[in-house]
N, C-alpha and C positions, 0 to 999 in steps of 0.2 A: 504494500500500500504506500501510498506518497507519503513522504516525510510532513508535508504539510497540513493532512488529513488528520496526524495520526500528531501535531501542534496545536492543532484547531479543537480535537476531543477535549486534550490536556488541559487547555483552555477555557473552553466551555464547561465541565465537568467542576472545576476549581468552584466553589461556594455553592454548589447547587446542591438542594436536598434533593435526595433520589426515593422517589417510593418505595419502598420493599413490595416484592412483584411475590406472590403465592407461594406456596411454602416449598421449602429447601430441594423435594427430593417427592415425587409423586410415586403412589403405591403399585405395584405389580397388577397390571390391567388398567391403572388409570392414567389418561393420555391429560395432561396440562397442558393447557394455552393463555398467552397472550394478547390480551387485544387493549384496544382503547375503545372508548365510545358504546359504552351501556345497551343503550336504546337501539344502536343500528347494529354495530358487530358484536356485541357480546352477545344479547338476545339471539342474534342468528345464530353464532357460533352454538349456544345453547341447545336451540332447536333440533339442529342438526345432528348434536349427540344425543340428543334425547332417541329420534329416529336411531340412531345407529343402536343404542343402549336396548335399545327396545325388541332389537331380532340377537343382540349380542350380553345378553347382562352380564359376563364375565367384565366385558369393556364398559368402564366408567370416563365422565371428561369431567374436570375441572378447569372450566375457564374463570381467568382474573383478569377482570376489567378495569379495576380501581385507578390502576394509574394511566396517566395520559400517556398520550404520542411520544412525548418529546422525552416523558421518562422512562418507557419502554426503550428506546432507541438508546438513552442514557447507560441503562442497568447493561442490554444487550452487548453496545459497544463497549464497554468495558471490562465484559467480563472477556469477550473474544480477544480485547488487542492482550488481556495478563492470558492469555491462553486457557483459562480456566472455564471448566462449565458445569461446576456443581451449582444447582440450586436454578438451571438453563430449563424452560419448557420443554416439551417437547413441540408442540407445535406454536408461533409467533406471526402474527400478521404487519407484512411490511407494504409502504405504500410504494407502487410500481416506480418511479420516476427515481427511487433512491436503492429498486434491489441491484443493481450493477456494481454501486460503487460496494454494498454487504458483501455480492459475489465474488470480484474480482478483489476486495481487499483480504477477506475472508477463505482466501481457498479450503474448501472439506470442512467448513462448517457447516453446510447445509446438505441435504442429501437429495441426487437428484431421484428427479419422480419420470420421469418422461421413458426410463426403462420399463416401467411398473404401470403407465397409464395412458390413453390414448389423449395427445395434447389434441390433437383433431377434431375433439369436439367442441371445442371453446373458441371466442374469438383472436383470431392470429396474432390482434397486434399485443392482446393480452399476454399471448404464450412466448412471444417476441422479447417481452418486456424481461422476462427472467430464463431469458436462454444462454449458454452462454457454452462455448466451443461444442455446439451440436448436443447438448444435454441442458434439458427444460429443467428449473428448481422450483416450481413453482405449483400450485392450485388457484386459477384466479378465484377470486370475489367479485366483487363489484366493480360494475362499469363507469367509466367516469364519461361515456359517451354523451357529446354535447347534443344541444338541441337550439333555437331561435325563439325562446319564449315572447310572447307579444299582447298587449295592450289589442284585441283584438277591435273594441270600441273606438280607441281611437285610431288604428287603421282606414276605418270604414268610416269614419267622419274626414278625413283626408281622403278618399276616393279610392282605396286600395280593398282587393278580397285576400282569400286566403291565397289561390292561384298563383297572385302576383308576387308571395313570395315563397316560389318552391323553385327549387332550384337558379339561387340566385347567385351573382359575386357581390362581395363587399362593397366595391364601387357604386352598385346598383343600391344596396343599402344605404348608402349615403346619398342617395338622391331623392330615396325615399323619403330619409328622414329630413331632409332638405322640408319638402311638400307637409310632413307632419307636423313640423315642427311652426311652419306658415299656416297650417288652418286648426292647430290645436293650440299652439302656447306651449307644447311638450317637447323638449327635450330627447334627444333621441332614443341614449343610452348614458348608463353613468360610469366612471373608471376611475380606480386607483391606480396611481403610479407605480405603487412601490407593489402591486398586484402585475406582472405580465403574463396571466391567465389566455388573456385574449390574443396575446401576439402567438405564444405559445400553440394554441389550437389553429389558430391560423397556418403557423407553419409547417404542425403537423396534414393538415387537410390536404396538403405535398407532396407529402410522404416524407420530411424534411426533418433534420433536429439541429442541434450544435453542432455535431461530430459525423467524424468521418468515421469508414468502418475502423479504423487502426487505432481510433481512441485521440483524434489527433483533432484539432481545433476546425471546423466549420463554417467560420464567421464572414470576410471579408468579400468570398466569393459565393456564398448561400443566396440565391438568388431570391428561395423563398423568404426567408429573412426579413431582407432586402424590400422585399412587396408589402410584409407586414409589417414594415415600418413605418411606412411608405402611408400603407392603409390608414394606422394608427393615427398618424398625422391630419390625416385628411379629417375624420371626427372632431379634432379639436378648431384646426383650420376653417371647417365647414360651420364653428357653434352650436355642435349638438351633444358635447357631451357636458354634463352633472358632475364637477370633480366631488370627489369623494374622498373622504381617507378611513380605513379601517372597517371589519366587518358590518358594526350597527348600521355605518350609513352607507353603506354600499346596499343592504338590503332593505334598508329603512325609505331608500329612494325610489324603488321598484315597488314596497309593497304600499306607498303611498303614495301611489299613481304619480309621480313624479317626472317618467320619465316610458317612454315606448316600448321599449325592445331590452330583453336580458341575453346575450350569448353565455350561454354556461352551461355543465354538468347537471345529468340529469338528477343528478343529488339536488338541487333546490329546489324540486318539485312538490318537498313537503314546508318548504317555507311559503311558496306563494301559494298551496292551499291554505295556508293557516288561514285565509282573510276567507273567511268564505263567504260575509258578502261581495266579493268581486267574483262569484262563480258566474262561468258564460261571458266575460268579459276577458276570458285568456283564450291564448292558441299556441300551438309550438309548429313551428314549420322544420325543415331541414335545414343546419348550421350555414351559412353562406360560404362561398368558395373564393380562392384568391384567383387574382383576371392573368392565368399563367397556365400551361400547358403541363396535364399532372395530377390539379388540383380537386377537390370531390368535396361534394358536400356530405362531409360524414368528419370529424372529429372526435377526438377526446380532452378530458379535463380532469385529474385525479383518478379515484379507483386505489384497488389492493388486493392483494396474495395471500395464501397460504402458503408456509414455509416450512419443513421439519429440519429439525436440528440433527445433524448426524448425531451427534452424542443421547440419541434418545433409546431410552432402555426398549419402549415400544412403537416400534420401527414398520414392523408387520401389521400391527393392532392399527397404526394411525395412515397406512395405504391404504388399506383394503376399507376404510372407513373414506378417506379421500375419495375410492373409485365407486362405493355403494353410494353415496349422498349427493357429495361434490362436483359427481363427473356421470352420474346418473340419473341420479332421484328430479325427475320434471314435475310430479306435485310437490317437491321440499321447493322450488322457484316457484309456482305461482302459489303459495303463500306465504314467504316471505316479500314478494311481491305486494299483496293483498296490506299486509299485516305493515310492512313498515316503508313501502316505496322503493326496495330492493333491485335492481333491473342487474340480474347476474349476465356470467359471461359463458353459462352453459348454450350455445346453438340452438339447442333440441327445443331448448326451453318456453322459444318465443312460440312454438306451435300449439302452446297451454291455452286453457279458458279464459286466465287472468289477463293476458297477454294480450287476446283478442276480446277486450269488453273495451267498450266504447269510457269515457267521462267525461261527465256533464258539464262539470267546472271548465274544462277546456274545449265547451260548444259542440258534445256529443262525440269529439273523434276519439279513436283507436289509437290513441297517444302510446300506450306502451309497446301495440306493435310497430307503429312509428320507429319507437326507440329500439329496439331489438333488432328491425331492418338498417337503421342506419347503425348499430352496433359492428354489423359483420359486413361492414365495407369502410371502414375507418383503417387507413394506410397505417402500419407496423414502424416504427421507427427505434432506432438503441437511445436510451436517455443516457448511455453514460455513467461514467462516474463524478463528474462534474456538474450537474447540468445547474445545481442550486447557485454555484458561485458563475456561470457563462448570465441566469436570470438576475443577478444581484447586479453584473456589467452590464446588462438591457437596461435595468429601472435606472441605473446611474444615467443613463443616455438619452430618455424620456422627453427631462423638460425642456432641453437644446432640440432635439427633434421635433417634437409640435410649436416650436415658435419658426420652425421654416428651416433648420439648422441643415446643414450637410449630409446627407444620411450616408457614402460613402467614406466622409471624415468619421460619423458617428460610430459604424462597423468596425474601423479601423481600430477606434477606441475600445469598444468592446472586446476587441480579436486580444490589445493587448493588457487591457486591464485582466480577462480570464485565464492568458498567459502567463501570469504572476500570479494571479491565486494559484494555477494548478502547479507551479515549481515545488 
């Protein structure tokens, strides 16, 4: 692992309390997991063994959800860089964008799965994400497949249907928002800087990321890049976006009608039901595409994995539980679907009932086969083991870019500011 990676832990780790993650050493038949987030992955994780416990009761699961992300990630890296792994889960949920840098700094810490299970039935770019020299490590979860959520009243008071925005590019977005923003007073969309969410799904829709296959920098010649910076700019340029800073008001501005259109992950689907008097007045169309030869309207936006830890006593107990639930079970996806707005990365899955029921809230349509379809056509791309510190030289590049700045000086700057984080 880089020397710098492995300063940066040292660093961050110095004053921070660490949660103590579930106990020391789990009992012969019981598989331990990792997660963060109660209500979405712990629950499910739950579920799932519950299913499996149920045709197996020798196998039991204790999942620990108590501690966050950022402590998980804490307890994990730390116990791997002292090489040590008493007191390690067996199974740990990592989020896709950061498993390369686990894999490749971690060699034979994790065991792979792709001997033992058909990657084939999940989405590619999912199985992409934790591939690595021809050996998948991974079980995905959830999709972080984006969608065009929309203000659908105020569309249609501007003169727009749904039609008009199905398979579209960016540019055409901002023309639109042009027209919306003239006969509504709204705002097109709103953005945080120190967020490159949007640049990011942009690039992907590519098939594009930072890096080249060799791990080596991306930047100055990424054409797709290049476009969505390019795009970025034109939002601000244009007067349509809502700046923003940090979570409350980034969703405080969408869910009080502030503003038109949200590009993101189909994870905020349970934020903008929360308001349900604005049911019938949303829609999601397919993500918009950049104006470049490539590009598809189909993205991603976060998402996460299942991982087993080599060092796990039940090794056999948590495959065979992986290939019966995780990589099989089509009723365990259309009710965790149901139950918590779930949109897994099983294939099979979108052919469920849950899957093909229309909602009302989003004006009668088939939103989650929607998202299912545009799930398995979202271009595969390697995040790297960098990709945290190449988004950290984006957001630094921002506010020079949308005042009309250079955008081949800007690249430049990027190329070499993430040149020096990754020494």
């Amino acid at each position: 692992m880089s020397t710098r990676w492995k300063r940066t832990l040292c660093v961050a780790l110095t004053g921070i309390s660490i949660v103590t993650v579930a106990a020391a050493s789990a009992s012969a038949g019981e598989i331990s997991v990792w997660v963060w987030d109660k209500a979405f992955n712990g629950d499910t994780m739950r579920e799932a063994g519950e299913i499996y416990t149920k045709a197996h009761p020798e196998t039991t699961f204790n999942v620990d959800d108590t501690a966050s992300q950022d402590d998980i990630r804490a307890k994990l890296q730390t116990q791997l860089l002292a090489g040590s792994t008493e007191g390690l889960p067996d199974i740990v949920l990592i989020q896709d964008d950061i498993a390369q840098k686990y894999l490749q700094s971690f060699p034979g810490a994790f065991e792979p799965l792709s001997d033992s299970i058909d990657m084939s039935v999940f989405a590619p770019y999912k199985v992409a994400a934790a591939t690595l020299d021809g050996k998948s490590y991974s079980v995905p979860f959830d999709s972080g497949v984006t969608g065009l959520f929309y203000r659908s009243d105020y569309l249609e008071e501007a003169g727009f249907t749904a039609a008009d925005l199905e398979n579209i590019t960016w540019d055409r977005l901002v023309e639109i928002g042009q027209a919306v923003k003239e006969k509504t007073g709204k705002q097109l969309l709103d953005l945080d800087m120190n967020d490159t969410g949007v640049i990011r799904m942009m690039m992907q829709s590519a098939g594009e990321w930072y890096f080249n296959e060799d791990g080596s920098l991306h930047i100055t010649d990424n054409a797709a890049l290049k476009k969505a910076l390019e795009t970025y700019a034109k939002f601000y340029q244009a007067d349509l976006v809502k700046p923003v800073s940090g979570w409350a008001e980034y969703t405080g501005a969408f869910t009080n009608g502030e503003v038109a259109v949200v590009p993101v992950g189909v994870w905020i689907t349970a934020t903008i039901k929360a308001n349900a008097d604005q049911s019938g007045k949303w829609a999601v169309a397919p993500i918009p595409r950049l104006d470049m030869e490539g590009s598809v309207n189909a993205s991603n936006q976060g998402g996460s994995s299942w991982f087993l830890l080599s060092s796990s006593d039940n090794k056999e107990e948590a495959i065979d539980f992986f290939k019966t639930v995780w990589a099989g079970d089509q009723d365990f996806y259309q009710d965790i679907l149901i139950k918590r707005g779930a949109v897994g990365s099983l294939l099979s899955a979108r052919e469920g009932e849950a899957y093909k029921a229309s909602d009302e809230f989003f004006g009668g349509a088939p939103v989650w086969q929607n998202f299912s379809t545009w799930l398995g056509q979202i271009p595969s791309v390697d995040y790297g083991t960098f990709t945290a510190e190449v988004d950290a030289a984006v957001a630094a590049q921002l506010p020079t870019i949308i005042q009309g700045g250079d955008i081949d000086a800007a690249l430049q700057a990027i190329n070499d500011q993430a040149q020096q984080q990754m020494q």
